[in-house]
CHARMM-style PDB file with segment names, atoms N, HN, CA, C and O in Angstrom:
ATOM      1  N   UNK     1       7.447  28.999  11.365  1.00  0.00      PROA
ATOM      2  CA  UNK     1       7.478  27.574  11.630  1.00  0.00      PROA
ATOM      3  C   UNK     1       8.354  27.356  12.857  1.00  0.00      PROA
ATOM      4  O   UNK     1       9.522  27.731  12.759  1.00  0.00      PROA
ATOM      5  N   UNK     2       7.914  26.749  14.109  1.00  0.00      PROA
ATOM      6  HN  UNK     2       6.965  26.444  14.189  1.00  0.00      PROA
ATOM      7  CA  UNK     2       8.499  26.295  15.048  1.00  0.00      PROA
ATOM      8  C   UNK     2       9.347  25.240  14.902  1.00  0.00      PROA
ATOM      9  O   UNK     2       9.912  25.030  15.975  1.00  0.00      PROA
ATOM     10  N   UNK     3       9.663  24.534  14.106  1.00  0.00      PROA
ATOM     11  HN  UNK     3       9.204  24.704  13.234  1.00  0.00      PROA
ATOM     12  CA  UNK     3      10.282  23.223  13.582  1.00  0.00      PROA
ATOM     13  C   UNK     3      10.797  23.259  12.501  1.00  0.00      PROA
ATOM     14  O   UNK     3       9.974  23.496  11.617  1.00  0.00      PROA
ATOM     15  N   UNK     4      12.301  23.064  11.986  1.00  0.00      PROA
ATOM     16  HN  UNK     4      12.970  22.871  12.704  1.00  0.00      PROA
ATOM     17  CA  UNK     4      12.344  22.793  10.580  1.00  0.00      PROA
ATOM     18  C   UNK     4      12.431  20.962  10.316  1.00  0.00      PROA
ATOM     19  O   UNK     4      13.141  20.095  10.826  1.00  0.00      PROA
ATOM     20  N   UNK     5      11.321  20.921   9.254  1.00  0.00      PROA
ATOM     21  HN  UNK     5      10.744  21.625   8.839  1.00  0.00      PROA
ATOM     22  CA  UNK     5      10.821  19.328   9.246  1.00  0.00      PROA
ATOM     23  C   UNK     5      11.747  18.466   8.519  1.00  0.00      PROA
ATOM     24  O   UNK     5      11.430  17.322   8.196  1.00  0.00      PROA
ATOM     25  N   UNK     6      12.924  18.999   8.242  1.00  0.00      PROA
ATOM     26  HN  UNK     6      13.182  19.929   8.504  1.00  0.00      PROA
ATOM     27  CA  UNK     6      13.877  18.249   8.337  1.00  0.00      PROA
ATOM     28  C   UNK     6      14.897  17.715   9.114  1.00  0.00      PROA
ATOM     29  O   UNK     6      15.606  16.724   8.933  1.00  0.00      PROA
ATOM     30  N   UNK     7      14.852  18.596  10.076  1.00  0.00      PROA
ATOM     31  HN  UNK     7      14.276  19.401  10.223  1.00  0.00      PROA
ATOM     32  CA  UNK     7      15.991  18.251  11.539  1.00  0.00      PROA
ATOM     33  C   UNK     7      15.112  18.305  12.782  1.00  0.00      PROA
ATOM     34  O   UNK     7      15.767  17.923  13.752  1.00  0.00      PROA
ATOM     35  N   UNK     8      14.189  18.553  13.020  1.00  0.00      PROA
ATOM     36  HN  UNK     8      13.656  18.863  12.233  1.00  0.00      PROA
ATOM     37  CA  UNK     8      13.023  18.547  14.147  1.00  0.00      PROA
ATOM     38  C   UNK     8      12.746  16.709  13.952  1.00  0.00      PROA
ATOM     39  O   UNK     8      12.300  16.063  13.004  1.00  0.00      PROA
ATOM     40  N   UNK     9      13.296  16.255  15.462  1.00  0.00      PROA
ATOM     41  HN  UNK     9      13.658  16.780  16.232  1.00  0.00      PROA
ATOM     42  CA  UNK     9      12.422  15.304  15.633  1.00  0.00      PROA
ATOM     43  C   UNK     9      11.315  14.780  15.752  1.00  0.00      PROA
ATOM     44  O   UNK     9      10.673  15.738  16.183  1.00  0.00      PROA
ATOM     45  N   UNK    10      10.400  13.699  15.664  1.00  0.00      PROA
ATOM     46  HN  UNK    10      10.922  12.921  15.313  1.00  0.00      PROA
ATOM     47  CA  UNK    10       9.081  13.698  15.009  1.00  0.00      PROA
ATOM     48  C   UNK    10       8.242  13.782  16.032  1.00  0.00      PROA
ATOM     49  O   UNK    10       7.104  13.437  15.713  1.00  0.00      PROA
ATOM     50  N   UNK    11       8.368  14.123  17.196  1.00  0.00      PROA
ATOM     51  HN  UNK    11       9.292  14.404  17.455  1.00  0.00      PROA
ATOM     52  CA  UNK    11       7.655  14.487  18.299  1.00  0.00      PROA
ATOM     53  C   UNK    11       7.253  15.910  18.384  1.00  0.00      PROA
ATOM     54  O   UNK    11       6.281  16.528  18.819  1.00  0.00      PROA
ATOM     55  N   UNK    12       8.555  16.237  17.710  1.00  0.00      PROA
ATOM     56  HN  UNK    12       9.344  15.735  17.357  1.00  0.00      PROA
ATOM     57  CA  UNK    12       8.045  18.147  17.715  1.00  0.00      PROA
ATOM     58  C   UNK    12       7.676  18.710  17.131  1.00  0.00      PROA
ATOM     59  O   UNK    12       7.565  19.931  17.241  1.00  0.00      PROA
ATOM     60  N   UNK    13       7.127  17.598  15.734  1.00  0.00      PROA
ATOM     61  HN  UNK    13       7.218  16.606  15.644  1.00  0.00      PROA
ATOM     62  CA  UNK    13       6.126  18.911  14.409  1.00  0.00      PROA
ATOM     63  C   UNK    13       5.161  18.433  14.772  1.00  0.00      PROA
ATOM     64  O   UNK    13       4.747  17.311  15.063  1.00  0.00      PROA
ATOM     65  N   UNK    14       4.663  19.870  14.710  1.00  0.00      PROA
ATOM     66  HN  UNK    14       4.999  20.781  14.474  1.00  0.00      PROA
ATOM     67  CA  UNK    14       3.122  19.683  14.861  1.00  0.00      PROA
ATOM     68  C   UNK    14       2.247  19.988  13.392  1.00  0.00      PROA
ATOM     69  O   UNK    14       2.704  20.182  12.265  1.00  0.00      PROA
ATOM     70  N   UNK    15       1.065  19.959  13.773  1.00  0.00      PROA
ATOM     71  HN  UNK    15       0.694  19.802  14.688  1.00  0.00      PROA
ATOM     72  CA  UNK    15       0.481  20.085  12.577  1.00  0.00      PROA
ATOM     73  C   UNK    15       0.590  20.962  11.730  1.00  0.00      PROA
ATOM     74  O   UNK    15       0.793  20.782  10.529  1.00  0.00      PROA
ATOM     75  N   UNK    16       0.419  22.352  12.493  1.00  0.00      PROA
ATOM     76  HN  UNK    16       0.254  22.498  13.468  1.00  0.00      PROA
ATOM     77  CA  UNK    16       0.757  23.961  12.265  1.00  0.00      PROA
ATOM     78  C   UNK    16       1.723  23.993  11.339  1.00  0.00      PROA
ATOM     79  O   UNK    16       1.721  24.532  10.233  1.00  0.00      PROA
ATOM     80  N   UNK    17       2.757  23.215  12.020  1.00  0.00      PROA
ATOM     81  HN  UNK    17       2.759  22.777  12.919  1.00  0.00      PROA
ATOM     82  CA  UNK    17       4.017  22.960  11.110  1.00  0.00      PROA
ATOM     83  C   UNK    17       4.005  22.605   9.622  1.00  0.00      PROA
ATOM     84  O   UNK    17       4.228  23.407   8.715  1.00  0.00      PROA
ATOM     85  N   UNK    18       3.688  21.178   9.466  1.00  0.00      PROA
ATOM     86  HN  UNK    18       3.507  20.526  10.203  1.00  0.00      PROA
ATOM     87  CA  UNK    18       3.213  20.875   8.186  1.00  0.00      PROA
ATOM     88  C   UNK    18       2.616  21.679   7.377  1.00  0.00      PROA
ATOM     89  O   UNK    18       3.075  22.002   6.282  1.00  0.00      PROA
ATOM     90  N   UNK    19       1.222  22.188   7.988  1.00  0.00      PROA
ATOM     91  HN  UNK    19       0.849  21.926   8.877  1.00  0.00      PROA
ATOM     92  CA  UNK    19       0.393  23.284   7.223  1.00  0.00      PROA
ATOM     93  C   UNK    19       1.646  24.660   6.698  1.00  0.00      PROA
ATOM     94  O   UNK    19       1.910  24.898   5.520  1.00  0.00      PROA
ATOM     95  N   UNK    20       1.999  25.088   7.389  1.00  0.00      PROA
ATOM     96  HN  UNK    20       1.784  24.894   8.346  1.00  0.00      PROA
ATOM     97  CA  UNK    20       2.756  26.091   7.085  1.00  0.00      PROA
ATOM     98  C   UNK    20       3.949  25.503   5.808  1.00  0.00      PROA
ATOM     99  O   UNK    20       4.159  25.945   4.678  1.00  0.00      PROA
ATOM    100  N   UNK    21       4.331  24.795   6.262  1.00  0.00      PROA
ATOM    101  HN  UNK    21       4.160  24.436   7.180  1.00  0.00      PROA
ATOM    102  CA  UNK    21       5.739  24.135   5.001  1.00  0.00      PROA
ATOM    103  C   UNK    21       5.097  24.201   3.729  1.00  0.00      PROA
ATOM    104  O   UNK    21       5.542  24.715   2.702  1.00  0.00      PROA
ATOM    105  N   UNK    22       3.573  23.399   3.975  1.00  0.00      PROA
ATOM    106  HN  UNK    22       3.212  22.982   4.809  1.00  0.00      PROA
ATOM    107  CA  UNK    22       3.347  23.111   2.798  1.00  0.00      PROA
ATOM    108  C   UNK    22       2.394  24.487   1.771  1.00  0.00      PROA
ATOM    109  O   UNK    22       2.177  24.535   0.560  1.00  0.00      PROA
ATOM    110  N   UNK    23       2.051  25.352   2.769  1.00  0.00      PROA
ATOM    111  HN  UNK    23       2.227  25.313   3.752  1.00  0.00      PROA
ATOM    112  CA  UNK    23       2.156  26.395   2.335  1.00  0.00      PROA
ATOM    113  C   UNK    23       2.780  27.461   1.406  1.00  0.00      PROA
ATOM    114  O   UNK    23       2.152  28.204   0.653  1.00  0.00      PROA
ATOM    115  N   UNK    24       4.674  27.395   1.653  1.00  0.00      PROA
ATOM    116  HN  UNK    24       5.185  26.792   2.265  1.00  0.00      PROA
ATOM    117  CA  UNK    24       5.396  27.747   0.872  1.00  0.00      PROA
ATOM    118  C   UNK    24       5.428  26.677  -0.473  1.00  0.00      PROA
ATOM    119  O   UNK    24       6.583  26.789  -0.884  1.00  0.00      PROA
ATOM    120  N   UNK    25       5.093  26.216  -0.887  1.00  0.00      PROA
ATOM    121  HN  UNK    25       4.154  26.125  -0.554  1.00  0.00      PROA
ATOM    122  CA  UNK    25       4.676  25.137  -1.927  1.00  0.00      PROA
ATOM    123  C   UNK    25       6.078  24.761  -2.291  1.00  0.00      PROA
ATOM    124  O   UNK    25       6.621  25.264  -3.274  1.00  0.00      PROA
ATOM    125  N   UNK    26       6.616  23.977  -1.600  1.00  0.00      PROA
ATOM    126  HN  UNK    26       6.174  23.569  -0.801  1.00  0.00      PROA
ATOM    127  CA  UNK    26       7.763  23.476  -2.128  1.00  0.00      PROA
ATOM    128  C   UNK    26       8.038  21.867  -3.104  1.00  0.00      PROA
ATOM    129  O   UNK    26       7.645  20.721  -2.883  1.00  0.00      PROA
ATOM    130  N   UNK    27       8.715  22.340  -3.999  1.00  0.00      PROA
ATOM    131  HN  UNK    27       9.034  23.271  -4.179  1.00  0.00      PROA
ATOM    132  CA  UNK    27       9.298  21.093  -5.043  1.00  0.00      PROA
ATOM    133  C   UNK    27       9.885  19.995  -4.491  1.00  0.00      PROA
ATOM    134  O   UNK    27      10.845  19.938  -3.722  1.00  0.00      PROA
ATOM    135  N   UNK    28       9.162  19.062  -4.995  1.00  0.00      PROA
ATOM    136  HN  UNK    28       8.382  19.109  -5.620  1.00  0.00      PROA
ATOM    137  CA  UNK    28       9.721  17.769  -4.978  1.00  0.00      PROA
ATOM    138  C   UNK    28      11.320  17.754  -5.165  1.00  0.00      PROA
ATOM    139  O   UNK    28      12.052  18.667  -5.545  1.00  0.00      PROA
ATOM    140  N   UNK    29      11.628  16.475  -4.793  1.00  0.00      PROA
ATOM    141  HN  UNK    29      11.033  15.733  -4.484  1.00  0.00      PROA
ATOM    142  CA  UNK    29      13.353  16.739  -5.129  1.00  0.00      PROA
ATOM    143  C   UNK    29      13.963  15.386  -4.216  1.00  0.00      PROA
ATOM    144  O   UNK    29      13.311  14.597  -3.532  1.00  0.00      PROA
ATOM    145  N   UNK    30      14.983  15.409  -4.386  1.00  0.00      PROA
ATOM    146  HN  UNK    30      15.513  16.050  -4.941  1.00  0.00      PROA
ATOM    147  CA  UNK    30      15.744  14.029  -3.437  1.00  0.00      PROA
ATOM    148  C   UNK    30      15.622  14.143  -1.899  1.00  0.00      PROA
ATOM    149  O   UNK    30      16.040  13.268  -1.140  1.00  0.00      PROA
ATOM    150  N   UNK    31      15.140  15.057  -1.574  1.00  0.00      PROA
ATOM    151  HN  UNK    31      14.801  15.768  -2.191  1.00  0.00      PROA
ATOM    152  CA  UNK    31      14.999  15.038  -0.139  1.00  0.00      PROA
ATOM    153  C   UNK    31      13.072  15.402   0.490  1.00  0.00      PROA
ATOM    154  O   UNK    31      12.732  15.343   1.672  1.00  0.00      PROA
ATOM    155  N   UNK    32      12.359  15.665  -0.402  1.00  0.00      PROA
ATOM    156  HN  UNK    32      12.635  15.713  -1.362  1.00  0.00      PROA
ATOM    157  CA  UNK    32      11.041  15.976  -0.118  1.00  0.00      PROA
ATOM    158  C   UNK    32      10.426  15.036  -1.405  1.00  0.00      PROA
ATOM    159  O   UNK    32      10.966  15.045  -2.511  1.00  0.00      PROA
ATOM    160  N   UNK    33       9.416  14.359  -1.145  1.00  0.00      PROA
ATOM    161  HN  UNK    33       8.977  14.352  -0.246  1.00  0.00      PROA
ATOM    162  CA  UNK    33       8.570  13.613  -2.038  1.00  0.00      PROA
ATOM    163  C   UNK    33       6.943  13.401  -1.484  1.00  0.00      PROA
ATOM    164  O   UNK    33       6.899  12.974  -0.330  1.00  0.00      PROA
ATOM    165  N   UNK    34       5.658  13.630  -2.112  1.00  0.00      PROA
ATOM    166  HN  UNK    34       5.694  13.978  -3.049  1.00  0.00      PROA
ATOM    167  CA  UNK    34       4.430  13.776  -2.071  1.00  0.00      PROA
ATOM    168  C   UNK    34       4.162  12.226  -2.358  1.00  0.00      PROA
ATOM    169  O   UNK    34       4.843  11.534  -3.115  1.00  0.00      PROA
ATOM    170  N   UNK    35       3.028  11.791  -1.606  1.00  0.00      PROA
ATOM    171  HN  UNK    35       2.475  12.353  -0.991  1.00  0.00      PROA
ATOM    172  CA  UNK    35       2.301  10.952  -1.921  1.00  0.00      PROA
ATOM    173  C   UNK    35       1.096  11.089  -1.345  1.00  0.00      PROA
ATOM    174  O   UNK    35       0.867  11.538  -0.222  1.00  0.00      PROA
ATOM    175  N   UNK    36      -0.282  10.372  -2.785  1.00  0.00      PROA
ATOM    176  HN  UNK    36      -0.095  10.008  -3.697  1.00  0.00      PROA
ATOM    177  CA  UNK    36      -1.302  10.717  -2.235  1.00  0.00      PROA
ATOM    178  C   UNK    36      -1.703   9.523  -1.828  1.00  0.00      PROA
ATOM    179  O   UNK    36      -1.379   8.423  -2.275  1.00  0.00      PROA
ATOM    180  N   UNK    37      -2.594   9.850  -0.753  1.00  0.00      PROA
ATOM    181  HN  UNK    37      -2.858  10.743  -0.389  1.00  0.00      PROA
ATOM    182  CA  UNK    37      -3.022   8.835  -0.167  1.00  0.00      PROA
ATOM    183  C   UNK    37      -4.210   7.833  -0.798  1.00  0.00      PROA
ATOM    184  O   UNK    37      -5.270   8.182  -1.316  1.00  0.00      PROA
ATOM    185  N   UNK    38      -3.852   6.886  -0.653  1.00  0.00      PROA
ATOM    186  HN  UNK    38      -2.991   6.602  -0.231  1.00  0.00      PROA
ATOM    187  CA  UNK    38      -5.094   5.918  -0.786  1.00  0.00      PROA
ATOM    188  C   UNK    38      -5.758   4.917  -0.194  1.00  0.00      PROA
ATOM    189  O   UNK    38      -5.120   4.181   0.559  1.00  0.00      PROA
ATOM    190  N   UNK    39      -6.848   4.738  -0.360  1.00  0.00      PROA
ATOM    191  HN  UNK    39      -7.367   5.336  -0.971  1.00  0.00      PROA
ATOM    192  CA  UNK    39      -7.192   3.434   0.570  1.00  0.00      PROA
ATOM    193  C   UNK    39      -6.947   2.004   0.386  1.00  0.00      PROA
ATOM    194  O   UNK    39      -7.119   1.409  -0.678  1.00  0.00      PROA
ATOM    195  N   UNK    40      -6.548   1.501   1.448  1.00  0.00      PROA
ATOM    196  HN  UNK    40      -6.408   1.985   2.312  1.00  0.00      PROA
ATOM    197  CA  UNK    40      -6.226   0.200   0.304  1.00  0.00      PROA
ATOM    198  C   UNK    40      -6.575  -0.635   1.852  1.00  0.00      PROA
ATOM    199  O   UNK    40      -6.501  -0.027   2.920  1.00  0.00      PROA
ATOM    200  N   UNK    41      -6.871  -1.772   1.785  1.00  0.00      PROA
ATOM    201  HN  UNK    41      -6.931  -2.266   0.918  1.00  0.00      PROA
ATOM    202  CA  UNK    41      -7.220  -2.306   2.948  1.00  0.00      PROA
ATOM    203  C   UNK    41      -6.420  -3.569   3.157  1.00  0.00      PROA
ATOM    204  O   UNK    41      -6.692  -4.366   4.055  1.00  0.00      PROA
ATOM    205  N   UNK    42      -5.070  -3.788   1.996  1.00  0.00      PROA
ATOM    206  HN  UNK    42      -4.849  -3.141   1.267  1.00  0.00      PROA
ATOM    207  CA  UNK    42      -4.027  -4.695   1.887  1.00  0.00      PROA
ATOM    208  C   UNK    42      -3.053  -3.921   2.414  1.00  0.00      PROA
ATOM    209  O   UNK    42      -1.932  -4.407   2.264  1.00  0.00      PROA
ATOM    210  N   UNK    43      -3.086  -3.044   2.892  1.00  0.00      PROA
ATOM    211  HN  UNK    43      -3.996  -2.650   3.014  1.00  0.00      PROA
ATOM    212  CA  UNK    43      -1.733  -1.947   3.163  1.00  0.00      PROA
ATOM    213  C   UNK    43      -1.201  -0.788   2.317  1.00  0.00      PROA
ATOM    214  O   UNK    43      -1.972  -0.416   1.432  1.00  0.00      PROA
ATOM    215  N   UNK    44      -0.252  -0.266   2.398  1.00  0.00      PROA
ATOM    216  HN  UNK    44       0.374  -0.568   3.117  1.00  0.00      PROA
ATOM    217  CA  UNK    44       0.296   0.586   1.454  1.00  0.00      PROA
ATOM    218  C   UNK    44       0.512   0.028   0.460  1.00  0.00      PROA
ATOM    219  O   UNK    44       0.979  -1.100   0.300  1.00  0.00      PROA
ATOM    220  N   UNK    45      -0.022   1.263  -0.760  1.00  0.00      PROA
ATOM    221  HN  UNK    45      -0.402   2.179  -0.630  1.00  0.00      PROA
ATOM    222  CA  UNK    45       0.179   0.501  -2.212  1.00  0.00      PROA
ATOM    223  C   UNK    45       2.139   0.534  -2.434  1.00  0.00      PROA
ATOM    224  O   UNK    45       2.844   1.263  -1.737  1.00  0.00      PROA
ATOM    225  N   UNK    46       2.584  -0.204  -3.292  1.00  0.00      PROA
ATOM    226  HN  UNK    46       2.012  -0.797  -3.859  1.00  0.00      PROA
ATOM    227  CA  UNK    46       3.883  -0.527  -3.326  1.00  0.00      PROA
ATOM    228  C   UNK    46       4.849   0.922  -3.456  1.00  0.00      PROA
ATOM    229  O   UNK    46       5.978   1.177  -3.036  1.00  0.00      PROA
ATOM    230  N   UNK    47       3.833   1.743  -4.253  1.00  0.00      PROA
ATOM    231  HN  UNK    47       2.917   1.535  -4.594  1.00  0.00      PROA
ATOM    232  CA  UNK    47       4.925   2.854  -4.947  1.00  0.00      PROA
ATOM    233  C   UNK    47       5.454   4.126  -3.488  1.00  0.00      PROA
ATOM    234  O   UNK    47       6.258   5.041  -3.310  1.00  0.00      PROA
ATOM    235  N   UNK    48       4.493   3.466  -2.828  1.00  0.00      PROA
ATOM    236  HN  UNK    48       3.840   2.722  -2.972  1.00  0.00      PROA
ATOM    237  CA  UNK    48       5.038   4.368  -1.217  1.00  0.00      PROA
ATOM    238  C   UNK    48       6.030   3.362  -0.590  1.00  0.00      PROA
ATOM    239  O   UNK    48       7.023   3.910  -0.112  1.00  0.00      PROA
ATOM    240  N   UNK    49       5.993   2.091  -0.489  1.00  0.00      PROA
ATOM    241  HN  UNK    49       5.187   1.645  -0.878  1.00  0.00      PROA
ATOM    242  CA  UNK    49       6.873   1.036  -0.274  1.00  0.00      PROA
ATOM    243  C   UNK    49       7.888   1.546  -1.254  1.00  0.00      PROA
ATOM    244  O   UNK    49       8.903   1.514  -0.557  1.00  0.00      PROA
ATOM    245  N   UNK    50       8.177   1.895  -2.164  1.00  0.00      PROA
ATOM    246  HN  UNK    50       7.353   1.922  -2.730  1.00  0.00      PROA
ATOM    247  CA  UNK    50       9.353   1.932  -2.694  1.00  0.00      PROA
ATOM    248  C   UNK    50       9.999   3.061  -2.421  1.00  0.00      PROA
ATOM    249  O   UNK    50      11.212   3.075  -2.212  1.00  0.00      PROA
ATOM    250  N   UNK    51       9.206   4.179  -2.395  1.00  0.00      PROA
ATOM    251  HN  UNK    51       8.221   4.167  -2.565  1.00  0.00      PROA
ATOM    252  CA  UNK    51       9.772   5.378  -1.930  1.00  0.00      PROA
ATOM    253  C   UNK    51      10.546   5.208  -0.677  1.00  0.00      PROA
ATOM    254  O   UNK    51      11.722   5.519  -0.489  1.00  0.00      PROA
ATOM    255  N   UNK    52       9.453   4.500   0.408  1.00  0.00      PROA
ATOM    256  HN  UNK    52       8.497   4.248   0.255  1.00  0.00      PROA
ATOM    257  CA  UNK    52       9.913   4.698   1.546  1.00  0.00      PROA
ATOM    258  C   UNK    52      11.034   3.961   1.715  1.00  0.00      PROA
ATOM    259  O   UNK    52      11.557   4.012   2.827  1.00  0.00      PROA
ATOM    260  N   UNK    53      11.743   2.995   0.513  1.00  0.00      PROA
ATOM    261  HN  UNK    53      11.318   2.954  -0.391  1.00  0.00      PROA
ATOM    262  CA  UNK    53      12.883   1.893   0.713  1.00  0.00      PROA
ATOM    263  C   UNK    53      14.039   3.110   0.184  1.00  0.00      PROA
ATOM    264  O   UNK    53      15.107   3.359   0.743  1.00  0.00      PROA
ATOM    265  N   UNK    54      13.526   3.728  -0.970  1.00  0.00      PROA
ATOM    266  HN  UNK    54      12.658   3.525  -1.425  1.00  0.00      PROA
ATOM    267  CA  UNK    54      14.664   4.535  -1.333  1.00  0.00      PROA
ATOM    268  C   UNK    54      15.370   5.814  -0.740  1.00  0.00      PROA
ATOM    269  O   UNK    54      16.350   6.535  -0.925  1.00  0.00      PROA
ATOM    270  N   UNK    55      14.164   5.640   0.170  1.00  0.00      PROA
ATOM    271  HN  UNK    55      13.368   5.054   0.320  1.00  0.00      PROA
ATOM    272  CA  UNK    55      14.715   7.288   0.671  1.00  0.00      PROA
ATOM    273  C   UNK    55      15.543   6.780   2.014  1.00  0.00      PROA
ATOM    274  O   UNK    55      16.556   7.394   2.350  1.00  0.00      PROA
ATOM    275  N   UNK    56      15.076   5.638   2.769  1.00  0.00      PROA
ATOM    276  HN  UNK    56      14.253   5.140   2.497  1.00  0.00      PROA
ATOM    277  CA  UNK    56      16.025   4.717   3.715  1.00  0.00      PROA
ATOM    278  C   UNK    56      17.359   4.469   3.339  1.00  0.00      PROA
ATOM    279  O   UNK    56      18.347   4.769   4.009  1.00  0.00      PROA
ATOM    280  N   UNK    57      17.352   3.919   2.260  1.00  0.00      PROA
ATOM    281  HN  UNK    57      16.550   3.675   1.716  1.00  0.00      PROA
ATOM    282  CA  UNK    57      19.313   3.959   1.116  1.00  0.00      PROA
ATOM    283  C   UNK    57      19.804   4.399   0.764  1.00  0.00      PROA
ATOM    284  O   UNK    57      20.662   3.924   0.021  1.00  0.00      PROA
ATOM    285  N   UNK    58      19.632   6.227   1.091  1.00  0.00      PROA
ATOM    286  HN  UNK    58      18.935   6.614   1.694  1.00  0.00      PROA
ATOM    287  CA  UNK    58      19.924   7.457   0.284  1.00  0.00      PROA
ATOM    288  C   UNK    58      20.315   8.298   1.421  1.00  0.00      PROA
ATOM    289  O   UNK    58      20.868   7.816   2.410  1.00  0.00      PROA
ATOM    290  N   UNK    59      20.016   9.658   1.292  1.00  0.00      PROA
ATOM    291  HN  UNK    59      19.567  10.050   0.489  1.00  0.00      PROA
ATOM    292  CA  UNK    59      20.073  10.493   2.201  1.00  0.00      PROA
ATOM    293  C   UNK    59      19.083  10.605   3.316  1.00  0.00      PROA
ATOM    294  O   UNK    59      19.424  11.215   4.330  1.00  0.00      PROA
ATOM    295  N   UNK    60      17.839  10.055   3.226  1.00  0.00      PROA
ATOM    296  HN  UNK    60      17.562   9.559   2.403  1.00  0.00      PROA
ATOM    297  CA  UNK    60      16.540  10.337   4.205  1.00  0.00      PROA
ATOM    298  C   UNK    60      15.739  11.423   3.000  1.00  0.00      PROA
ATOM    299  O   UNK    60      15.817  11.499   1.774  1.00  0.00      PROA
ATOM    300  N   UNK    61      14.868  12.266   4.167  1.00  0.00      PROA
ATOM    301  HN  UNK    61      14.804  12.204   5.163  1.00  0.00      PROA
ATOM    302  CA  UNK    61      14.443  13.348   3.444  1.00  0.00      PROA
ATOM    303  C   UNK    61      13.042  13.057   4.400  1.00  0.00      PROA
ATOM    304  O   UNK    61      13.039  12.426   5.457  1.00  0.00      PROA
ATOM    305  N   UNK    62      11.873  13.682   3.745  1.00  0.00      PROA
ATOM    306  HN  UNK    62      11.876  14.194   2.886  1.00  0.00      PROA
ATOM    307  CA  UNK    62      10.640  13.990   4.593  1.00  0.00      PROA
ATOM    308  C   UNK    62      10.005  13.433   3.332  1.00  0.00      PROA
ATOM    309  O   UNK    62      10.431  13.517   2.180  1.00  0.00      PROA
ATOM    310  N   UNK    63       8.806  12.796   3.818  1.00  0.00      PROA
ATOM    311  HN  UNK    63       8.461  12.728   4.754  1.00  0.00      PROA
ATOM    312  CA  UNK    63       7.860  12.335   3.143  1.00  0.00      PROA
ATOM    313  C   UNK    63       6.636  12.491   3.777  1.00  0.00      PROA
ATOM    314  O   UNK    63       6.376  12.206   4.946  1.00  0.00      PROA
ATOM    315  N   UNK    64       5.864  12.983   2.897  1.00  0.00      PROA
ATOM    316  HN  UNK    64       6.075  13.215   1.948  1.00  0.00      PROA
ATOM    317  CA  UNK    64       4.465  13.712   3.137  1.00  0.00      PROA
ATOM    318  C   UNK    64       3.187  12.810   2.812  1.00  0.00      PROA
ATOM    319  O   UNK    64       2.399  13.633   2.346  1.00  0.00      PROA
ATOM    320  N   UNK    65       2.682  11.821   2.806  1.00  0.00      PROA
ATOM    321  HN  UNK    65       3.322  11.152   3.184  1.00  0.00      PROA
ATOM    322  CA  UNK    65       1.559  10.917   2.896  1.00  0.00      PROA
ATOM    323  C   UNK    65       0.014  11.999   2.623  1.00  0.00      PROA
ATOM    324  O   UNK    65      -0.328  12.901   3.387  1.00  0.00      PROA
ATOM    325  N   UNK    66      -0.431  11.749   1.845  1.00  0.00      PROA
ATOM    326  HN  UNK    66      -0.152  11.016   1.224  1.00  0.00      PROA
ATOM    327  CA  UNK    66      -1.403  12.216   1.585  1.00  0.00      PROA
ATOM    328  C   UNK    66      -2.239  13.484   1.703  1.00  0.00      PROA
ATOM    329  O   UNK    66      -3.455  13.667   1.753  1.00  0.00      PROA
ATOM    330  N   UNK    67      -0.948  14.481   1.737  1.00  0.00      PROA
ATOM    331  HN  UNK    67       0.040  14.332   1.697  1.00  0.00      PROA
ATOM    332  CA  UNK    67      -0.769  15.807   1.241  1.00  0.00      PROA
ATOM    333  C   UNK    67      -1.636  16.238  -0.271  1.00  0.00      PROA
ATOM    334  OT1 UNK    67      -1.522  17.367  -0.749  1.00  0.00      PROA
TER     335      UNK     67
END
């Protein structure tokens, strides 16, 4: 991995990147969280809105959208 996708700014992961991380199949946890994607044509359903509020009030972490 050319990037670690936690300290690599978001200009510099590339896809490769992702693919590979998610490769090593890593656990959820306070700093990595999965969400699957859905369609919704009102916007993001809330429970990614909430994630994305909690992980803003916390430490951060990486969040993966429809992984």
């Amino acid at each position: 991995m050319s990037a670690s996708l936690f300290t690599a700014s978001f200009d510099q992961i590339t896809a490769t990147d992702i693919e590979e991380f998610l490769g090593f199949d890593p656990s959820e946890g306070i700093r990595l969280d999965y969400k699957e994607a859905e369609k919704n044509t009102d916007g993001p359903p809330s429970s990614m809105i909430n994630t994305v509020v909690a992980f803003a009030n916390t430490q951060g972490g990486l969040l993966i959208f429809g992984a």
